[in-house]
C-alpha positions as CSV (number, residue, x, y, z in Angstrom):
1,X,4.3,-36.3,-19.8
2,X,5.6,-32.8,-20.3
3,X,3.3,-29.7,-20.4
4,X,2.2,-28.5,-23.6
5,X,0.6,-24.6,-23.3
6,X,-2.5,-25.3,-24.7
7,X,-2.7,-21.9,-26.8
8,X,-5.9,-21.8,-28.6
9,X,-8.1,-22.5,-25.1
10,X,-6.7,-19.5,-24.0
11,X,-7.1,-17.5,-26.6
12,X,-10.9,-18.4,-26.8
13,X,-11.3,-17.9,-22.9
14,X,-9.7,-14.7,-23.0
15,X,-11.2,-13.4,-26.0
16,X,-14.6,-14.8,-25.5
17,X,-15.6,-15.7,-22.1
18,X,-13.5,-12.8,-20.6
19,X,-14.4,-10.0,-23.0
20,X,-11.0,-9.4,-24.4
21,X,-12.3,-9.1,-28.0
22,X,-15.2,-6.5,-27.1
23,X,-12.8,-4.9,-25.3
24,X,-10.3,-4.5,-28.5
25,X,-13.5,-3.6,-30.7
26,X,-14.2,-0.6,-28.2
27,X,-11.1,0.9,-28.3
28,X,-10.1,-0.4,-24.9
29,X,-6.5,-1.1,-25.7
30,X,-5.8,1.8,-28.5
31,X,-4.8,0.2,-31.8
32,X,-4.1,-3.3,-30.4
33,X,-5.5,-6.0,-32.7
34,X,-6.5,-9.6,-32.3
35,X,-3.0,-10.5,-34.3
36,X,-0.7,-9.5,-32.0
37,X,-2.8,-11.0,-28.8
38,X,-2.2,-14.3,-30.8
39,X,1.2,-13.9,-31.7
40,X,2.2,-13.1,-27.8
41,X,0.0,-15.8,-26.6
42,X,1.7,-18.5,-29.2
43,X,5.4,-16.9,-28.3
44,X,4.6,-17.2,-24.9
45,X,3.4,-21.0,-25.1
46,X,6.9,-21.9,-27.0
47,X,9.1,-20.9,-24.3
48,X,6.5,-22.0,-22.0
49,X,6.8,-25.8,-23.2
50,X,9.7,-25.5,-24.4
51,X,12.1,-24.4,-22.1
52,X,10.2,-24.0,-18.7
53,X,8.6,-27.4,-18.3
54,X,11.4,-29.2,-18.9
55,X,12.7,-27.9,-16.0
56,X,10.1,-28.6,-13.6
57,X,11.2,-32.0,-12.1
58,X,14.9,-30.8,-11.8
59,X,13.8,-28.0,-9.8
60,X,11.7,-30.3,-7.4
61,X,14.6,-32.7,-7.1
62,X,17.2,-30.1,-6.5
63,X,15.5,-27.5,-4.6
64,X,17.0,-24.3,-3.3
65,X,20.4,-24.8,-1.2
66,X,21.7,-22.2,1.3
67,X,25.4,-22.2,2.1
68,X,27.5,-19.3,3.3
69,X,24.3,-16.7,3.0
70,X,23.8,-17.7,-0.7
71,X,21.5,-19.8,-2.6
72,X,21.6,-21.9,-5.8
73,X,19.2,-22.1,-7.8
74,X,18.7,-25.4,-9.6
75,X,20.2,-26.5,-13.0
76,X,18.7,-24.5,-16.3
77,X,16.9,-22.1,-14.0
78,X,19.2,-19.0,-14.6
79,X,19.5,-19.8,-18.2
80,X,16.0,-20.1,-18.8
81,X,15.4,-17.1,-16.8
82,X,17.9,-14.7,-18.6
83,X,16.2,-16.0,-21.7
84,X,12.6,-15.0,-20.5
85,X,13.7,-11.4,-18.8
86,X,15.8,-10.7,-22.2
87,X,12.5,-11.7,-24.5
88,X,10.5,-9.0,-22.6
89,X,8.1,-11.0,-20.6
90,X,8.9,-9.2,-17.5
91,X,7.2,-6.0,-18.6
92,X,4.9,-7.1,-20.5
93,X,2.3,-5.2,-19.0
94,X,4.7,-2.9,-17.5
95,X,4.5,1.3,-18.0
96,X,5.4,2.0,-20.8
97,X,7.4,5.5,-19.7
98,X,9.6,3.0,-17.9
99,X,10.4,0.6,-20.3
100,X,7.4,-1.6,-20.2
101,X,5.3,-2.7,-23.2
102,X,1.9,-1.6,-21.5
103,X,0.0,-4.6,-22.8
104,X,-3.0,-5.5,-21.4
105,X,-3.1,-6.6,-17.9
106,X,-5.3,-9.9,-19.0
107,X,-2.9,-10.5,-21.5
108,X,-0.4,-10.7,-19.0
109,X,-2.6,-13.0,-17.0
110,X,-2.7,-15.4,-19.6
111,X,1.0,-16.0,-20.0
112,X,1.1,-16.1,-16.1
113,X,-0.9,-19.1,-16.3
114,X,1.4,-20.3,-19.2
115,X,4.5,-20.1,-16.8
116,X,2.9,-21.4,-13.4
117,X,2.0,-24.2,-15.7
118,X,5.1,-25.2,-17.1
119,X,6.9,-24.6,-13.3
120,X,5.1,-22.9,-10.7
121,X,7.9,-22.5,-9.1
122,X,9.7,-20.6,-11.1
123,X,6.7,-18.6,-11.8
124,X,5.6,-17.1,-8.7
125,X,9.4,-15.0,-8.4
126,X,8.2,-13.1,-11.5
127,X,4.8,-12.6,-9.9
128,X,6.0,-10.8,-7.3
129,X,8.2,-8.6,-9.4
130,X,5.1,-7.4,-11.5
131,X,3.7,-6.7,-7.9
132,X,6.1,-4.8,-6.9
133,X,6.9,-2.6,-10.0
134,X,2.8,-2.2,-9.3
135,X,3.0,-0.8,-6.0
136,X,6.3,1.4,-6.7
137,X,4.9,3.1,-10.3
138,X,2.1,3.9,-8.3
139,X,3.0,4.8,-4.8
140,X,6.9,5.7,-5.3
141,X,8.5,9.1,-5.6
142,X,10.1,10.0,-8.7
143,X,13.4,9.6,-7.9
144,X,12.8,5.8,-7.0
145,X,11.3,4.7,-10.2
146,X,14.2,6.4,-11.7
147,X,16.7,4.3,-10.1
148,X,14.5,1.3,-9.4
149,X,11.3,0.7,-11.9
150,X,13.5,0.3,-15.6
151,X,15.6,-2.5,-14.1
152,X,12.8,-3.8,-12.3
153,X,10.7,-4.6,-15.6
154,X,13.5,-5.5,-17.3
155,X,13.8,-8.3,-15.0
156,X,17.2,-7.6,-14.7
157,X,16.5,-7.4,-10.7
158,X,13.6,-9.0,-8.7
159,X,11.3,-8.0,-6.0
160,X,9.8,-9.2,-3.1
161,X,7.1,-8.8,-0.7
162,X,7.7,-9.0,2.8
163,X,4.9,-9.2,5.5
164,X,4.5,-11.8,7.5
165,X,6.6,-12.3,11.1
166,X,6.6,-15.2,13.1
167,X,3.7,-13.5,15.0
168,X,2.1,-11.8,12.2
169,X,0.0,-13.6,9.5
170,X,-3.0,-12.8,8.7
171,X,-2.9,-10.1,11.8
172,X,-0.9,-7.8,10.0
173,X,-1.3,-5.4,12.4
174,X,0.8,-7.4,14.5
175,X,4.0,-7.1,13.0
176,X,7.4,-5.7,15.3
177,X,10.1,-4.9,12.4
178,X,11.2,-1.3,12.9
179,X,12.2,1.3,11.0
180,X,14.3,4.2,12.6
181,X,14.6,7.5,10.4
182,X,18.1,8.7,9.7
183,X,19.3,12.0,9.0
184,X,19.9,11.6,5.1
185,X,15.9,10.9,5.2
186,X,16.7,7.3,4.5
187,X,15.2,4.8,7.2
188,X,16.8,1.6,8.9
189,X,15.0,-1.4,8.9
190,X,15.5,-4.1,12.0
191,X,13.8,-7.0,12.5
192,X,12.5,-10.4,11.1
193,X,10.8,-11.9,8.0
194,X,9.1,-15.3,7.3
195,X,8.1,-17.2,4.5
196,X,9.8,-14.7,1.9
197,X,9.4,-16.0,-1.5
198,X,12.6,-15.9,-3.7
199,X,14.0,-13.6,-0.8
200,X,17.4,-15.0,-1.8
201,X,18.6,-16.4,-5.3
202,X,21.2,-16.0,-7.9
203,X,18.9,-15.5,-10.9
204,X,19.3,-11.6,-10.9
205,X,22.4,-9.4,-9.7
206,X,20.0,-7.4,-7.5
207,X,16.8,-8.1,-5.2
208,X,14.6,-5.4,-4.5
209,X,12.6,-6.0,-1.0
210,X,9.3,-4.2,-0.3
211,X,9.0,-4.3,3.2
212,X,6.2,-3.4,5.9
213,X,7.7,-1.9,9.0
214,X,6.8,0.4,11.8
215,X,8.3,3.3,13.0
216,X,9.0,4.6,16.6
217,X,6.1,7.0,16.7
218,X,3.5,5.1,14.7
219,X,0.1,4.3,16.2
220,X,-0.8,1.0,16.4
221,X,-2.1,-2.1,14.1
222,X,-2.5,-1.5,10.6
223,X,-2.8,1.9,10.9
224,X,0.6,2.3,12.1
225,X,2.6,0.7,8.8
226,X,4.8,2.1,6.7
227,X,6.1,0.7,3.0
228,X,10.1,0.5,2.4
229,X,12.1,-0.3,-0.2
230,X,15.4,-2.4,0.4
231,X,17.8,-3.4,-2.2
232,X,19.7,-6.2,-1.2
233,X,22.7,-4.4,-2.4
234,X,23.0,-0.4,-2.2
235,X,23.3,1.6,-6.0
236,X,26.3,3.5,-6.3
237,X,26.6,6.5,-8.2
238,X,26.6,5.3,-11.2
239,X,23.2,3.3,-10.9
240,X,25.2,-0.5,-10.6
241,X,24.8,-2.5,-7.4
242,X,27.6,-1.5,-5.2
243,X,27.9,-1.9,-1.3
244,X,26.0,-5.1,0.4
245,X,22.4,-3.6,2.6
246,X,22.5,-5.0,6.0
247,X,19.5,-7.7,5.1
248,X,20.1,-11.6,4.9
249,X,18.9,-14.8,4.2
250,X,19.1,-17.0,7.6
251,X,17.4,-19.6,6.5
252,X,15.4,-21.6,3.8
253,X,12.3,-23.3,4.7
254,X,12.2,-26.9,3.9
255,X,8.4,-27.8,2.5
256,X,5.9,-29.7,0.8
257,X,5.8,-28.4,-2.8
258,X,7.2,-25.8,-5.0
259,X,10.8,-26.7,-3.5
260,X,12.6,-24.9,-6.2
261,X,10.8,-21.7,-5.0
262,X,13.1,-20.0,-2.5
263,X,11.5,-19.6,0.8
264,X,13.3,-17.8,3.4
265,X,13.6,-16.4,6.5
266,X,15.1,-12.8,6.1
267,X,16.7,-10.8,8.7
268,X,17.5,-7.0,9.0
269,X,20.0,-5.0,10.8
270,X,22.9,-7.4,12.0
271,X,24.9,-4.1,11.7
272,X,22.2,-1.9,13.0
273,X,19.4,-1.4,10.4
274,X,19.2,-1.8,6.9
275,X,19.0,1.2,4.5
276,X,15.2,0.9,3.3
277,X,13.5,4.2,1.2
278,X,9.9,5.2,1.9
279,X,7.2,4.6,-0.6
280,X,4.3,6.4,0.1
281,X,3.5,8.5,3.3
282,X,4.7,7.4,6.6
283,X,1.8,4.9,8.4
284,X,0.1,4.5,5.0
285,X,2.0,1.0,4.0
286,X,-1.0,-0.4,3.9
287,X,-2.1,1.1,0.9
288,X,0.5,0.5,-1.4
289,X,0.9,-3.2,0.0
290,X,-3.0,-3.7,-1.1
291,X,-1.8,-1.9,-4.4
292,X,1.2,-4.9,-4.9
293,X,-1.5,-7.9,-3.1
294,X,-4.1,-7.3,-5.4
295,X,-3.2,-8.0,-8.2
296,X,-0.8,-11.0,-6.7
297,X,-3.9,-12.3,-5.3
298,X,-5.1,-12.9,-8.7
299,X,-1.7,-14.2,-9.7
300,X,-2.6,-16.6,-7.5
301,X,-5.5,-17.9,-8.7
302,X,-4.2,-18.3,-12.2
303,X,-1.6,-20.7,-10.6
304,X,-4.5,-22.3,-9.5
305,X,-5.5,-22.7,-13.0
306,X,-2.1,-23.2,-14.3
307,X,-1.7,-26.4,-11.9
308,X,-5.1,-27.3,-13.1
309,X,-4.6,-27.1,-16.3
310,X,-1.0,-29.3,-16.3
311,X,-2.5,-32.0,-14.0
312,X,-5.3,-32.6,-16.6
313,X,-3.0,-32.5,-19.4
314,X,-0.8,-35.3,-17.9
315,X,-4.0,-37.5,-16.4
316,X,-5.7,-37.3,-19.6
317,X,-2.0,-38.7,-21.6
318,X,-2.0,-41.5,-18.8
319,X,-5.6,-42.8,-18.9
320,X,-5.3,-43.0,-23.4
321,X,-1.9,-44.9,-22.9
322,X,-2.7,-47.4,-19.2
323,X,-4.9,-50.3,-20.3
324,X,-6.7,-52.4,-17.9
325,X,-8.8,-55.5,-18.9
326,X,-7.8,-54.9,-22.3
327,X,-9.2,-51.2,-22.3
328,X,-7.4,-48.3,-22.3
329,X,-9.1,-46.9,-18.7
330,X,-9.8,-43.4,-20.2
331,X,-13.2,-45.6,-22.4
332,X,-14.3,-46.3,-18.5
333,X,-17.0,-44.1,-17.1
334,X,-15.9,-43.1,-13.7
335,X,-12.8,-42.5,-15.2
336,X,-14.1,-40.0,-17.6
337,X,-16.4,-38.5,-15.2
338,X,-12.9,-37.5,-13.3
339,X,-11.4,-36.1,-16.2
340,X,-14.6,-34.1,-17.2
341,X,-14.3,-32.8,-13.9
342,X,-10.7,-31.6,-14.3
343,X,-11.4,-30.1,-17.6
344,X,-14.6,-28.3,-16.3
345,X,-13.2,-27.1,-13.0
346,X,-10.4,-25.7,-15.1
347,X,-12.1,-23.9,-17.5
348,X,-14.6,-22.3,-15.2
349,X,-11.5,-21.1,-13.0
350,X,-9.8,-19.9,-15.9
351,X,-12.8,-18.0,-17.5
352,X,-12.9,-16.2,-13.9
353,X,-9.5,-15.0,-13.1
354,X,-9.4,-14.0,-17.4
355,X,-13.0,-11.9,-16.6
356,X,-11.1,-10.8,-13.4
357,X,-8.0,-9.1,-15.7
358,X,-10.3,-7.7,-17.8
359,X,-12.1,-5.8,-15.5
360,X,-8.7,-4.6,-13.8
361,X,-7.7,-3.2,-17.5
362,X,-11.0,-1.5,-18.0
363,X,-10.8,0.4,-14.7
364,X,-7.4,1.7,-15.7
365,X,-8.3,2.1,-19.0
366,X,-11.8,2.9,-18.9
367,X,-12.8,6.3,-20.9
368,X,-15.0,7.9,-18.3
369,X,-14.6,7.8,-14.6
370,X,-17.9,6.3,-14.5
371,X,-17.1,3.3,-16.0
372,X,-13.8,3.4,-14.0
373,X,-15.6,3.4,-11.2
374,X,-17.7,0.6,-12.2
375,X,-14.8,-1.8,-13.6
376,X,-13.4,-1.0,-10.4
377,X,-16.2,-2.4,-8.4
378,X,-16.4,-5.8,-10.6
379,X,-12.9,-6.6,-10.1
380,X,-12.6,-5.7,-6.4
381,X,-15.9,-8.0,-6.1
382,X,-14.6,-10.8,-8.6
383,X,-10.7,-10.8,-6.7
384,X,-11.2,-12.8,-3.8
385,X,-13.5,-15.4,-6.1
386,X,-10.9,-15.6,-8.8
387,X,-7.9,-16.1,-5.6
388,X,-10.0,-18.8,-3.5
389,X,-12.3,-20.5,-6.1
390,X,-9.2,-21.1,-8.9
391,X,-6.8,-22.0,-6.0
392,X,-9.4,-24.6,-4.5
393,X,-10.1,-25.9,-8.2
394,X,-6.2,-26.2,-8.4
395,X,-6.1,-28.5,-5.1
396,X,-8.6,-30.3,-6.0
397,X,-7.9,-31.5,-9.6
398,X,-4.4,-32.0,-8.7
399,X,-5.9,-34.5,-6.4
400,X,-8.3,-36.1,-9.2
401,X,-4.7,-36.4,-10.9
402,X,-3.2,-38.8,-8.6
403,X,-6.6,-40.4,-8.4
404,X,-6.5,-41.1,-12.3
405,X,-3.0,-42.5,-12.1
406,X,-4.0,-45.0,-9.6
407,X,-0.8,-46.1,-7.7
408,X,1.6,-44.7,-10.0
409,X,-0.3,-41.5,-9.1
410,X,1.1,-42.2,-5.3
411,X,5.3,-42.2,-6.7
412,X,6.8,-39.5,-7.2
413,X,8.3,-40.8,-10.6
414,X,4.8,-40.1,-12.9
415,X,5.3,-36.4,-11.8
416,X,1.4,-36.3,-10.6
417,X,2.7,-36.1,-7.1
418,X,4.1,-33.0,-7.2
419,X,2.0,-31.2,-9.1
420,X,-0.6,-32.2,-5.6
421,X,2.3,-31.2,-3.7
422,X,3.1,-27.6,-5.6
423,X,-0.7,-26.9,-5.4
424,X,-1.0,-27.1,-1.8
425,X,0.2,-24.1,-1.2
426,X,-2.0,-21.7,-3.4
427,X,-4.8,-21.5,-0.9
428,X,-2.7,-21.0,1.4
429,X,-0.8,-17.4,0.5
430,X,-1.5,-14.4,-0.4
431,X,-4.1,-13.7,1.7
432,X,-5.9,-17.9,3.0
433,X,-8.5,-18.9,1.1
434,X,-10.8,-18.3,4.6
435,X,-9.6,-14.6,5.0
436,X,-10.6,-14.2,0.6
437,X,-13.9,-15.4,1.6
438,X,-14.3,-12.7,5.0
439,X,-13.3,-10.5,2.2
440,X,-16.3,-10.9,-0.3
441,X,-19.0,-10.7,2.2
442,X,-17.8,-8.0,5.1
443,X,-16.0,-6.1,2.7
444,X,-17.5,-6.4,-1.1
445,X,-20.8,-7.8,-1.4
446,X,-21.6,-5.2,1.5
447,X,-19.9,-2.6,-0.2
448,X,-22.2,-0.6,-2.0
449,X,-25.8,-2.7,-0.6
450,X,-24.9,-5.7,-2.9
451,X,-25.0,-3.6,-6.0
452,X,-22.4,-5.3,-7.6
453,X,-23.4,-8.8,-7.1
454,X,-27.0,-7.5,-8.6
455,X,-25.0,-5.9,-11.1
456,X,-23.5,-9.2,-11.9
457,X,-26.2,-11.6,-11.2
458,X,-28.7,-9.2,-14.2
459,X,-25.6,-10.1,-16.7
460,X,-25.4,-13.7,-16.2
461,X,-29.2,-14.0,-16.0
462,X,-28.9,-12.6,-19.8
463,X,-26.6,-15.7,-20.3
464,X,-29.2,-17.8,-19.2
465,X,-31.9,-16.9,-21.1
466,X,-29.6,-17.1,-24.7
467,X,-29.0,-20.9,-23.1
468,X,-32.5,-21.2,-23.1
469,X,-33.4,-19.9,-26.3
470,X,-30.7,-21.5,-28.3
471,X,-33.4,-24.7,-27.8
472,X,-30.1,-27.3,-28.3
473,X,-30.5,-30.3,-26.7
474,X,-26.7,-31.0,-26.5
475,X,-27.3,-28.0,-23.5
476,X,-29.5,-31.0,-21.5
477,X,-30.2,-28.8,-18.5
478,X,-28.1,-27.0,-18.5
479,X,-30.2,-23.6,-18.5
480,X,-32.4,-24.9,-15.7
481,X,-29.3,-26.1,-13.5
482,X,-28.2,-22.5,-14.0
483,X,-31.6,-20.2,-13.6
484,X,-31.4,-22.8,-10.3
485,X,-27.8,-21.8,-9.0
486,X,-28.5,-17.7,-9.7
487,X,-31.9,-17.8,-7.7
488,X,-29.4,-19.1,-4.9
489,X,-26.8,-17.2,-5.2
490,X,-29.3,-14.2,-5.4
491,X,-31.6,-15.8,-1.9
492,X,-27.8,-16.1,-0.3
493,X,-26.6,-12.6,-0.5
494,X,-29.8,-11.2,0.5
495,X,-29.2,-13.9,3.8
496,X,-25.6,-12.1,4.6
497,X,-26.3,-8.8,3.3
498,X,-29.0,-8.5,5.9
499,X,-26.7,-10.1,9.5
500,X,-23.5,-9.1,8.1
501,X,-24.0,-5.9,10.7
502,X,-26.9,-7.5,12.7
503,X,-25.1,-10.9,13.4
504,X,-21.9,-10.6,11.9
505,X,-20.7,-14.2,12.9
506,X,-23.3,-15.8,11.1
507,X,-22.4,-14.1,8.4
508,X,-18.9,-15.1,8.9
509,X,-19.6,-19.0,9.6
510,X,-21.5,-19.3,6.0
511,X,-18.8,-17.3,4.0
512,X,-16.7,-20.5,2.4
513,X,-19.5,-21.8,1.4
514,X,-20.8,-18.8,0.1
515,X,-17.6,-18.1,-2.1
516,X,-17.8,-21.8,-3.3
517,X,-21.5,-21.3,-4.7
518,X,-20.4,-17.7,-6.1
519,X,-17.2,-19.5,-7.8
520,X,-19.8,-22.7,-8.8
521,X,-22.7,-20.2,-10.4
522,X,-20.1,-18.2,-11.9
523,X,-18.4,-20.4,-13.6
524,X,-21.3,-22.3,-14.7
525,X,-22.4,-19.4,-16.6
526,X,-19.9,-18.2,-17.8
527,X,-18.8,-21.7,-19.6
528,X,-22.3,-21.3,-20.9
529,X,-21.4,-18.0,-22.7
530,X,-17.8,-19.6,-24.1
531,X,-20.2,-22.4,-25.4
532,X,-22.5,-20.2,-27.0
533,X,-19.7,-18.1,-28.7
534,X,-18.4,-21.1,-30.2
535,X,-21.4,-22.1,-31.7
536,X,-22.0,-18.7,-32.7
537,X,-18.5,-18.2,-34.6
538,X,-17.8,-21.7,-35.5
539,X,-14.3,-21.3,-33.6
540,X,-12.4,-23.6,-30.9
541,X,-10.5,-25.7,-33.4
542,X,-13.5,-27.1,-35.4
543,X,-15.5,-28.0,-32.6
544,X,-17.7,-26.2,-30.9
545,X,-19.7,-28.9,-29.3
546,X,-16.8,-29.9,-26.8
547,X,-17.0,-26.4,-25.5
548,X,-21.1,-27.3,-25.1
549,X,-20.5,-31.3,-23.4
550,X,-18.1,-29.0,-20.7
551,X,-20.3,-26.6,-19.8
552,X,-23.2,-28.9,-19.8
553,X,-21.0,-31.2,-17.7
554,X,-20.2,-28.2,-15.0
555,X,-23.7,-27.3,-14.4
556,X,-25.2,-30.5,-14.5
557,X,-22.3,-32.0,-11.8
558,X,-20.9,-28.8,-10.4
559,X,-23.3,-25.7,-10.4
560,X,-26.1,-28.4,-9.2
561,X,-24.6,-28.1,-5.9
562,X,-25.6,-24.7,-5.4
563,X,-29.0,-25.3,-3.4
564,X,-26.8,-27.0,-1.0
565,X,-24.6,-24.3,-0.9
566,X,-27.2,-21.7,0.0
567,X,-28.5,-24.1,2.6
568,X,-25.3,-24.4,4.5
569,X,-24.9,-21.0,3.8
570,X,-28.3,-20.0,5.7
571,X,-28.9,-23.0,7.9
572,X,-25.1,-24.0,9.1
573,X,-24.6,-21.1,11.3
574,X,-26.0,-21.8,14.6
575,X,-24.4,-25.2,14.7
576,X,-21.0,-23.6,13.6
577,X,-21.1,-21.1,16.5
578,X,-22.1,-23.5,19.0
579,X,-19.8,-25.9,18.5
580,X,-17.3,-24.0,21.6
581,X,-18.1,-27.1,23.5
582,X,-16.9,-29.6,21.0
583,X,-13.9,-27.7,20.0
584,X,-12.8,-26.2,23.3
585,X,-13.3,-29.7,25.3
């Protein structure tokens, strides 16, 4: 079964669980209307279904060849891709002084999901293009947007990021590629890359590299990075790609999923340093790398959705057509607790990277600096959720979509196999899944005293109570499951708030499983709130009530867990810092 976007969900998410459409009737987004949100989102879905998922399997079959320094990309994929870049998709949310359409940022999010969906791997490349034309707009002088950011949103050329060494993961700081200034005030970059994402292809004529590097004189560990940009091929004077930059592909790694994703080994300076440009201020790469990883990180997580979201479509098609005992096996129970599951855990994931988008457009968009500031806040806090909770989700409904398929779930030939195998990777890059949760509680529920987690907890409590009142007993308990999971959530960040200074490892042992019972209470509630708009507006294709059985479903089978959460949040320390003995031998 092939992937069909499934537009309307989207639409209602976006609007109504995210705040798109309060957004729009504040004047968030100018003149924008509703209309033309619906018409990009249904474009968007045709070429989507229509011309990306079809070319899913071939990708996975054929993969990504290197021979002679160049790669192949498999058959359809340049097509395909010359027919998205030329439709506009690229900049969709690009500047608009550079040729992008300066749509909103969530709308953008939504088609992301739409293309990880119908091939993830042919997504992510584009992801990391939108990063980079992020980090360049606002970190690069002006003469390299001039030469760089109109082709760059085009999609006429591609970007990269390029961090991690074979020494340097997660540490950063760790990394040993150099950059040596030159006299033209040009640098040259020497060293080595890993696990660069579409770091070689033959989709564009042109692949610009964003690079972290560190020069002669630099101090050391993070503090000590510079940002470079490093076409693969020089411009001449006319603007074209002319002379070949001393950077190459050496290798492509061989993996588990997204094989028609490009991933490479890079290596600079075989004729003594490639010709990178300085973006930003020398020693200060860090800041414009956060600039591109941010909002990749959340590009992220909507793959984790996007998987999601195809696994359930094709599980659900197999259990209405497989009969067993006479039965098709989608009328037995534990088979439609499964799928309930994938539908909830997608739909909560979804709402949270869409709320995520939203808050990113209001604090660029935002009318006062207070409220900015504010959106700021709630998007920094809700990033690392929307990366690690979506990306888990993604794993683990890919796996309830073997499970559904039974043995023909196990063969590759049903196609349920490798959407498991493409999902794999999401909480693995861009920042693990482990370091996202670190994140949330050293850096953003202790960023302001927990303000914005009791900023956030106050508006989903208002959530609660309209469950509550609405009296419906479709809701079960749903409200009380809820008002459970937020006195948790609100008990467990007191817990870290107070020993992540005190007793810092504590804090540090519980913080996966505080991120799951964030992710779990969040997305309870805010599945609620897409319920209750539907039964408000009599939307979601005639039937509100489905939108009701999932979110009562979520919080009566998922946010339920959250007492267990905050236990092994609070309790699970002292055994998971003890265990030296066990581990060490």
């Amino acid at each position: 079964m092939t992937y069909r976007a499934p537009v309307a969900d989207i639409a209602f998410t976006l609007k109504h669980s995210a705040g798109l459409s309060g957004a729009l009737e504040g004047g968030l987004y100018g003149d924008l209307t509703e209309d033309v949100i619906d018409a990009v989102l249904e474009e968007a879905g045709k070429y989507a279904s229509d011309v990306i998922a079809p070319l899913n399997a071939v990708g996975d079959k054929h993969g990504t060849p290197l021979k002679d320094g160049k790669i192949t990309m498999p058959p359809g994929w340049k097509q395909a891709y010359a027919g998205w870049a030329q439709a506009g998709w690229n900049g969709l949310a690009g500047p608009t002084e550079w040729g992008g359409q300066g749509l909103p940022h969530a709308l953008n999010s939504a088609c992301i999901e739409m293309w990880n969906s119908a091939s993830m791997a042919f997504g992510i490349g584009p992801v990391l293009t939108m990063g980079a034309i992020d980090a360049l707009a606002f970190h690069g002088s002006d003469a390299l947007k001039q030469k760089y950011l109109p082709k760059l949103i085009s999609g006429e050329w591609m970007g990269t990021m390029q961090l991690t060494e074979p020494q340097a993961g997660s540490d950063v700081g760790a990394l040993r590629t150099k950059a040596e200034r030159a006299p033209d005030g040009s640098y040259r970059i020497t060293g080595q890359k890993i696990f660069i994402t579409y770091g070689e292809h033959d989709l564009t004529d042109n692949i610009i590299h964003f690079v972290l590097a560190r020069l002669p004189d630099a101090p050391p560990g993070t503090k000590g990075i510079s940002f470079f940009l490093v076409p693969k091929f020089l411009l001449g004077p006319d603007g074209a790609p002319g002379a070949r930059n001393d950077v190459r592909a050496h290798s492509v790694e061989h993996k588990l999923g997204i094989h028609a994703s490009p991933t490479c080994t890079m290596v600079y300076g075989d004729q003594g340093g490639a010709t990178g440009f300085l973006i930003g201020q020398e020693n200060r790469g860090m800041t414009c790398m956060f600039t591109m990883m941010n909002e990749t990180r959340l590009a992220v997580g909507l793959q984790g959705v996007a998987i999601a979201e195809r696994a359930t479509q094709q599980a659900l098609g197999y259990a209405r057509e497989r009969k067993q005992s006479g039965n098709a096996i989608i009328a037995y129970p534990d088979v439609k607790r499964m799928l309930l599951t994938m539908r909830a855990l997608t739909g909560a994931a979804r709402a949270i990277c869409y709320a995520t988008a939203v808050a990113l457009d209001r604090s660029h968009r935002g009318k006062t600096e207070e409220a900015r500031k504010a959106a700021h806040e709630r998007a920094s806090l809700l990033t690392p959720v929307a990366k690690a909770f979506s990306t888990d989700i993604g794993s683990e409904v890919a796996s309830l979509g073997v499970q559904v398929h039974g043995g023909m779930g196990y063969v590759e030939e049903t196609g349920a196999a490798q959407h498991y195998r493409d999902a794999r990777i999401t909480p693995i890059y861009e920042g693990t899944n482990g370091i996202q949760s670190i994140d949330l509680v050293t850096r953003k529920l202790a960023a302001n005293g927990g303000a914005s987690v009791w900023a956030l907890i106050d508006e989903l409590n208002g959530i609660v109570k309209q469950v509550e009142a609405s009296n419906d007993p479709a809701f079960g308990t749903t409200g009380a499951k809820l008002r459970d999971a937020l006195g948790s959530l609100e008990r467990a960040s007191k817990w870290l708030l107070e020993r992540v200074a005190s007793a810092p490892n504590d804090a540090l042992a519980g913080a996966t499983p505080y991120l799951r019972l964030f992710g779990s209470t969040l997305g309870g509630c805010m599945l609620a709130g897409e319920a209750l708009a539907a039964k408000g507006n009599g939307e979601a294709g005639g039937d509100p009530q489905r939108y009701v059985t999932v979110a009562r479903f979520f919080a009566e089978n998922v946010t339920v867990q959250a007492g267990s959460l905050e236990k092994t949040v609070t309790d699970s320390a002292e055994a998971v810092n003890g265990a030296d003995a066990v581990l060490l031998g």
